[in-house]
C-alpha positions as CSV (number, residue, x, y, z in Angstrom):
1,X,2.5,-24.4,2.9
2,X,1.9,-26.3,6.0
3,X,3.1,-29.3,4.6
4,X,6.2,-28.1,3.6
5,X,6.8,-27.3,7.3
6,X,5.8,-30.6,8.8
7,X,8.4,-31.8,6.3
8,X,11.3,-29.7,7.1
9,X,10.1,-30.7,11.0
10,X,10.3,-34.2,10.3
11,X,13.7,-33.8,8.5
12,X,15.0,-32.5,11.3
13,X,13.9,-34.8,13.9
14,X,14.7,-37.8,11.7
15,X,18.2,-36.1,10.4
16,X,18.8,-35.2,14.7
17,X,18.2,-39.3,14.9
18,X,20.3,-40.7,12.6
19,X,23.0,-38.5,13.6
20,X,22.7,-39.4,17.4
21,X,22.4,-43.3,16.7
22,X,25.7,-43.1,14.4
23,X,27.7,-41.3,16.7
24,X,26.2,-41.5,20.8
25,X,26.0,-37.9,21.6
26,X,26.7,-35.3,19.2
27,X,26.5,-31.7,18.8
28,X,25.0,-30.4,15.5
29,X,27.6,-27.6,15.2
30,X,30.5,-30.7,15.4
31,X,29.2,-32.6,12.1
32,X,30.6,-32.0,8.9
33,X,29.3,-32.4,5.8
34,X,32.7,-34.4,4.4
35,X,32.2,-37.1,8.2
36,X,28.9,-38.3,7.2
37,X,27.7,-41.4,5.7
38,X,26.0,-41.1,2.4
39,X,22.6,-41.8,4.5
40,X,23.0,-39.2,6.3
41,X,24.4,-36.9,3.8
42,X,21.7,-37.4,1.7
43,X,19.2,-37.1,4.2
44,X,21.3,-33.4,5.0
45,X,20.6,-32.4,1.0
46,X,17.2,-33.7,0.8
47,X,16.6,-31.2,4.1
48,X,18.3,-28.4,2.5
49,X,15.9,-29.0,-1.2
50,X,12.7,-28.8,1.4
51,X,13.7,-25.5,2.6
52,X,14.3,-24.6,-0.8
53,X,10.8,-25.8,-2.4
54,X,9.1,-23.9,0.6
55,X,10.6,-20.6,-0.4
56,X,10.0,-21.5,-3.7
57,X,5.7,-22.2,-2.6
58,X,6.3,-18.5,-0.4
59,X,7.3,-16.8,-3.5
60,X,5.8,-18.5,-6.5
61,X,4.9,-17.0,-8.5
62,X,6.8,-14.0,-7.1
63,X,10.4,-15.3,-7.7
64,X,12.5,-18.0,-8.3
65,X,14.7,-19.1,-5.0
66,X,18.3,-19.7,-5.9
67,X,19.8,-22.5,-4.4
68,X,23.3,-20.8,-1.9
69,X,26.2,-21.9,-2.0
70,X,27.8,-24.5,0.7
71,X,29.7,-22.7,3.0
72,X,33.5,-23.2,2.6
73,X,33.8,-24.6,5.7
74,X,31.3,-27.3,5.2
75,X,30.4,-27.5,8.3
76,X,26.8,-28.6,8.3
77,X,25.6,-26.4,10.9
78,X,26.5,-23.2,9.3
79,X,25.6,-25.2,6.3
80,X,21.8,-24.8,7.6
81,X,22.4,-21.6,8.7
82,X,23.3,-20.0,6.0
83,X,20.7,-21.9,3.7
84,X,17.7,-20.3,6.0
85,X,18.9,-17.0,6.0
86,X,19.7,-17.1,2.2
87,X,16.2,-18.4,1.8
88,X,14.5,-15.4,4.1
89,X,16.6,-13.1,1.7
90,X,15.3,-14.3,-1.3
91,X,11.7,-14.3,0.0
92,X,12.4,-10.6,1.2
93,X,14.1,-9.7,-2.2
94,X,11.1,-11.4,-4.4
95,X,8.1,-10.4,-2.3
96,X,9.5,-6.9,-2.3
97,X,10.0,-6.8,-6.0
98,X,6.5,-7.7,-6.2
99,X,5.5,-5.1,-4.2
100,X,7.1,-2.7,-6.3
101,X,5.0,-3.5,-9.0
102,X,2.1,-2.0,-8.1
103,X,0.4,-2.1,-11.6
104,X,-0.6,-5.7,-10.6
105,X,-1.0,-5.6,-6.4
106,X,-2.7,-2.3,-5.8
107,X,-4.1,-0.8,-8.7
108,X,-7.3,-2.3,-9.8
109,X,-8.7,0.2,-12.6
110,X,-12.0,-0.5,-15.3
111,X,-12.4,1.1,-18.7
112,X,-16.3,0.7,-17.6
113,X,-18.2,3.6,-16.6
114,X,-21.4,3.5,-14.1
115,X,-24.4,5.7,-15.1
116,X,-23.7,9.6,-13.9
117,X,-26.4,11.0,-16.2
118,X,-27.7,12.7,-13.0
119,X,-24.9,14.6,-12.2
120,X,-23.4,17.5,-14.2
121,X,-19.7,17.6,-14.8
122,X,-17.0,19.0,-17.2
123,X,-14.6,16.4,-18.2
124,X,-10.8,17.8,-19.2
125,X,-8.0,15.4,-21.0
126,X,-4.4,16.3,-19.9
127,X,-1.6,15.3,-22.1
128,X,0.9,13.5,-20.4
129,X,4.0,11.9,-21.6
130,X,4.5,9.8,-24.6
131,X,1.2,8.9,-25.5
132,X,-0.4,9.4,-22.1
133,X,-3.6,11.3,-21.5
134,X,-5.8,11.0,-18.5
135,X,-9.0,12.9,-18.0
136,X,-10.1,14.4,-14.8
137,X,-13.8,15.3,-14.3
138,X,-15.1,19.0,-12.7
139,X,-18.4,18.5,-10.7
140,X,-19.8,22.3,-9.8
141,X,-22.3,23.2,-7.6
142,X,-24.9,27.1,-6.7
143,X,-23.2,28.9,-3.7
144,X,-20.0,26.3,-2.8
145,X,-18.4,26.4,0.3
146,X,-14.9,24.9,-0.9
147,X,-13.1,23.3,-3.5
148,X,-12.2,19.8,-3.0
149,X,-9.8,18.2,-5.0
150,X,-10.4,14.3,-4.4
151,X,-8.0,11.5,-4.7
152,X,-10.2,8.6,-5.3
153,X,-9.1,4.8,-4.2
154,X,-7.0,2.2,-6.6
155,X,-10.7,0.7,-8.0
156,X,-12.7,1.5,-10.6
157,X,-12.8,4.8,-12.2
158,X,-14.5,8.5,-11.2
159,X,-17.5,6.8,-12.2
160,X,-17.1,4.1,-9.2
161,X,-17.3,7.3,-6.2
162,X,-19.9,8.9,-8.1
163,X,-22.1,8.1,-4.4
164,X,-19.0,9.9,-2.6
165,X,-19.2,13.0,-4.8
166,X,-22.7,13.6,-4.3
167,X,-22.9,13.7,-1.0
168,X,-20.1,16.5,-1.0
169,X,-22.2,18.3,-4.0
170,X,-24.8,18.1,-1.5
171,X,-23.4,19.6,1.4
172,X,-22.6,22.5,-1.2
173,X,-18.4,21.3,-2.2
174,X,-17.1,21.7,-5.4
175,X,-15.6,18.3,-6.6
176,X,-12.9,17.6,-8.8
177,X,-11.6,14.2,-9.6
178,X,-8.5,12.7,-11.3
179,X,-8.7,9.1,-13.5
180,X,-5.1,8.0,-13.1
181,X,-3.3,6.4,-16.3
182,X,-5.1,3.3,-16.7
183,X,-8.5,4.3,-14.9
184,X,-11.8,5.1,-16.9
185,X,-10.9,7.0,-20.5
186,X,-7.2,7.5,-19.3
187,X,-4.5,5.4,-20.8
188,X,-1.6,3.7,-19.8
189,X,-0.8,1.6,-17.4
190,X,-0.6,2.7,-13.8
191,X,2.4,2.4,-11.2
192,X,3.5,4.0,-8.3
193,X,5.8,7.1,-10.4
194,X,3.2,7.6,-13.2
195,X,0.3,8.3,-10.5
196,X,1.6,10.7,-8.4
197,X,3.0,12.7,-11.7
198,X,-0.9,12.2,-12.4
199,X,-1.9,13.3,-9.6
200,X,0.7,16.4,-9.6
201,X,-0.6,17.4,-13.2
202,X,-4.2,17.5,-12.4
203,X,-4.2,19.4,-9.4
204,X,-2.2,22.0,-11.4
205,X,-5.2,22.0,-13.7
206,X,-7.5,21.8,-10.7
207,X,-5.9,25.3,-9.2
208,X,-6.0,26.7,-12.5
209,X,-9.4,26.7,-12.6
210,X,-10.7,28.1,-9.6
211,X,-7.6,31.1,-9.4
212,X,-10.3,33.5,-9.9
213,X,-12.4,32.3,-6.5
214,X,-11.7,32.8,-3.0
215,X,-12.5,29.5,-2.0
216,X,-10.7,27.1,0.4
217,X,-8.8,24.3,-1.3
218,X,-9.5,21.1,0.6
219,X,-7.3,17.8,-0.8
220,X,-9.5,14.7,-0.1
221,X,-7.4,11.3,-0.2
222,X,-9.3,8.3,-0.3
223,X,-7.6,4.6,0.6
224,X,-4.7,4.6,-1.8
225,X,-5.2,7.8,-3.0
226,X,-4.5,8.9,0.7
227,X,-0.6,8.7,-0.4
228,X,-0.8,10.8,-3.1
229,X,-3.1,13.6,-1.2
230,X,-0.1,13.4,1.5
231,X,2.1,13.3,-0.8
232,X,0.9,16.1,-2.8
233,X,-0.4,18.5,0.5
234,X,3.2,17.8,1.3
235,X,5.0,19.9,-1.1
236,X,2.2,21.8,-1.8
237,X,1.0,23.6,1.1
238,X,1.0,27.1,-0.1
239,X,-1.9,26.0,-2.2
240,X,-3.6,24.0,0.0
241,X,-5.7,24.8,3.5
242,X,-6.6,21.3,4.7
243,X,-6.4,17.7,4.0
244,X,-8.8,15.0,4.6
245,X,-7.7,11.3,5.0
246,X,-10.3,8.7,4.9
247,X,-9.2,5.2,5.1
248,X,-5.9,5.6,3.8
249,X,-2.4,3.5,3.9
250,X,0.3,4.5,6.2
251,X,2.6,3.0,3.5
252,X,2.7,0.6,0.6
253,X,4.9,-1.6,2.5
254,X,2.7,-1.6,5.7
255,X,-0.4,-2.4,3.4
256,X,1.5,-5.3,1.4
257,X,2.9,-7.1,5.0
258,X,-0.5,-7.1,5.9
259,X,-1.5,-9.4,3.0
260,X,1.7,-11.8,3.3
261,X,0.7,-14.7,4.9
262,X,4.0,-15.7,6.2
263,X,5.3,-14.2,9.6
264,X,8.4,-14.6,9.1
265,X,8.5,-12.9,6.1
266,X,6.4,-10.1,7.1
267,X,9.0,-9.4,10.2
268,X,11.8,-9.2,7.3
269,X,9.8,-6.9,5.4
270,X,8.5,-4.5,8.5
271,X,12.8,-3.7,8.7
272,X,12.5,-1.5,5.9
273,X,9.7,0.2,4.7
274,X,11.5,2.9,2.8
275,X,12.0,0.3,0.4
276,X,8.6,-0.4,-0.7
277,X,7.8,3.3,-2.8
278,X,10.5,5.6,-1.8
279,X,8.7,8.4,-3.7
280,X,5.8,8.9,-1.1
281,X,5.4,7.2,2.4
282,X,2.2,8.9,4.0
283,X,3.3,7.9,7.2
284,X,6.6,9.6,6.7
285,X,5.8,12.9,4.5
286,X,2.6,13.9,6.9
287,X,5.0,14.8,9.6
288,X,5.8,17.6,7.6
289,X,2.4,19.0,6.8
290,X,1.5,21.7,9.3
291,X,-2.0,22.6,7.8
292,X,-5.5,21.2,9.4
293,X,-5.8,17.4,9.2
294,X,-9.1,15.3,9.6
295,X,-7.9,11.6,9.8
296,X,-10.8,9.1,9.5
297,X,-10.8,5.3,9.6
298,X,-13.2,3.0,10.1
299,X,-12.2,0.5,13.3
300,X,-13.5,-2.2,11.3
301,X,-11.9,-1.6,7.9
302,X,-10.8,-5.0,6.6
303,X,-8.5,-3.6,3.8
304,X,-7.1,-0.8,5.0
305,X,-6.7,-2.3,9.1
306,X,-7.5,0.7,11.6
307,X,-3.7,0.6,12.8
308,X,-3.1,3.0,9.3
309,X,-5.3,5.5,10.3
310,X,-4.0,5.6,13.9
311,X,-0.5,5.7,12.6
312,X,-1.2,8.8,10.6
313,X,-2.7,10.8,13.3
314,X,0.3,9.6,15.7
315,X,2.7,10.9,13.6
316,X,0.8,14.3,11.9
317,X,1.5,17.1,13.9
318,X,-1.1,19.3,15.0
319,X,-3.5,20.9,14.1
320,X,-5.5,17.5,13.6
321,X,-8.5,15.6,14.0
322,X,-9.0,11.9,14.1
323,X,-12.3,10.5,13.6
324,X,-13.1,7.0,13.9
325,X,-16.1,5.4,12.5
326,X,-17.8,1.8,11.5
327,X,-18.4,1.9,8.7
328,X,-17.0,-0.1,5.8
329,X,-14.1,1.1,3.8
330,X,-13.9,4.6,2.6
331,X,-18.0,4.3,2.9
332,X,-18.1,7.5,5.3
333,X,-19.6,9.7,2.5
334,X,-21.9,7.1,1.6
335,X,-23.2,5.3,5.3
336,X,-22.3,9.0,7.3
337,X,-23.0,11.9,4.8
338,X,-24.4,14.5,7.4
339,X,-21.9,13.6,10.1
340,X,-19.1,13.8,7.3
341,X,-20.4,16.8,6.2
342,X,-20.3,18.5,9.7
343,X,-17.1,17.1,10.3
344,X,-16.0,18.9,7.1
345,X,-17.2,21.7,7.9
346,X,-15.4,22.3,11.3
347,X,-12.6,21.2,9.4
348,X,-13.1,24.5,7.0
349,X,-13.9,26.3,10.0
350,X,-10.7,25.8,12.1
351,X,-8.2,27.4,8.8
352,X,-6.8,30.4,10.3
């Protein structure tokens, strides 16, 4: 990638002296292509195929570039012009495409289960469409306090949290957990629709069993799963009495700049990030959620940066709590379990 800028550099300083040597002093935006000498012309394409190999090495193996037209006018300035902004477009247009596609960037599931013969669960298959089923798992405990419906991050499987779950059995929680399409014993393949309609259909399931308790309902979102627990607390909160974020996105798009190494790039992308999953934007649907919030993030998350969490307090209207840690990501449950468990319960405390 570096190389391909010294390149274009070096183009341009050795293209700016042929161009002064041939004609004394000369403004780029007075050359045109059809005046030059075939040196020079050449030289012009060869600059034009290195900006197009290095948004080719930006997006590989994302896109393809496709080379723009030459401006009617030929004039060689404009020529340029056009070819860079082209170029930024296609890098927009293929990185975003990418993004889209969560199945291969943000979802990381296993088929492989951990050990959780020391814990007692029910486990419940819900058909979905086509040949869909996921299963979602029921974890009960003597005299609960709440019932938390969990939304657990994009690795692994139920099996992966199992650390997560007992501490909340422990501090007396009912825990119920969703396997998207794709994770654990569910099939399918998982992308940004298919999980949230995952999501949607298990925590129908999830109220259905516990309509005969007075228990609070407590929606617990979890790094990506934070989207679809604001997401889902969203529309739902005539069913819900509290929502707990820990380490979660602000957006996809905000997550996937992060990880492009290209500024430039990343500026085009940060212009529209309605375009990046415009199904659920955490940042955008918890300014519409009006029940008790506890934010957490860890000011030295490395993959979900603090500036998420921060964002989703900023723009979460009260009531709200933001609680910031240092801890690794989502490992409050596992590295804070008694603080957590207080903070949860002030959290239970403060639903009118």
């Amino acid at each position: 990638m570096k190389r391909s800028y010294f390149y274009i550099i070096l183009c341009m300083i050795l293209f700016c002296n042929l161009s002064a040597s041939a004609q004394d002093t000369v403004k780029v935006s007075d050359i045109k292509l059809d005046t030059l000498d075939d040196t020079q012309s050449n030289l012009g394409k060869y600059l034009f195929s290195v900006i197009k190999s290095t948004v080719d090495e930006i997006v590989s193996p994302l896109g393809t570039a496709t080379e723009p037209a030459i401006p009617p006018s030929n004039d060689l300035a404009a020529y340029f012009e056009y070819a860079f902004k082209q170029a930024a477009k296609e890098a927009s247009s293929s990185v975003g495409k990418s993004m889209f596609n969560e199945t291969k960037i943000f979802y990381k599931p296993s088929p492989v289960f951990e050990d959780m013969s020391d814990l007692v669960f029910n486990e419940y298959s819900i058909k979905m469409e086509d040949t869909v089923k996921i299963y979602t798992y029921s974890f009960r405990c003597k005299n609960p306090k709440a019932d938390i419906f969990l939304v657990h991050g994009n690795g692994g499987n139920v099996s992966t949290y199992k650390n997560a779950i007992k501490a909340l059995l422990s501090g007396n929680y009912n825990v119920y957990v969703v396997d998207w399409r794709g994770y654990g014993k569910s099939n399918g393949t998982p992308e940004y629709k298919g999980v949230i309609k995952d999501t949607e259909a298990a925590f129908a399931h999830f109220l259905s069993q516990n309509r005969k308790n007075s228990l609070k309902v407590i929606v617990y979102g979890m790094s990506l799963g934070g989207q679809m627990a604001t997401k889902l607390t969203s529309d739902r909160q005539k069913d819900i009495d509290a929502l707990i974020l820990d380490g979660s996105l602000s957006s996809a798009e905000n997550l996937a700049r992060d990880y492009v190494p290209v500024k430039s790039v990343r500026n085009i992308m940060s212009k529209n990030a309605a375009a990046f999953n415009r199904d659920y934007i955490a940042e955008e649907d918890i300014k519409k959620i009006k029940i008790p919030k506890l934010i957490i993030h860890s000011e030295i998350d490395r993959t979900v940066m603090f500036y998420h969490g921060y964002r989703l307090y900023t723009n979460a209207p009260e009531p709200k709590v933001f609680w910031t840690t240092q801890t690794s990501h989502i490992g409050t449950l596992e590295e804070l379990p008694n603080e957590a468990l207080d903070k949860i319960g002030q959290l239970i405390d403060s639903i009118q």
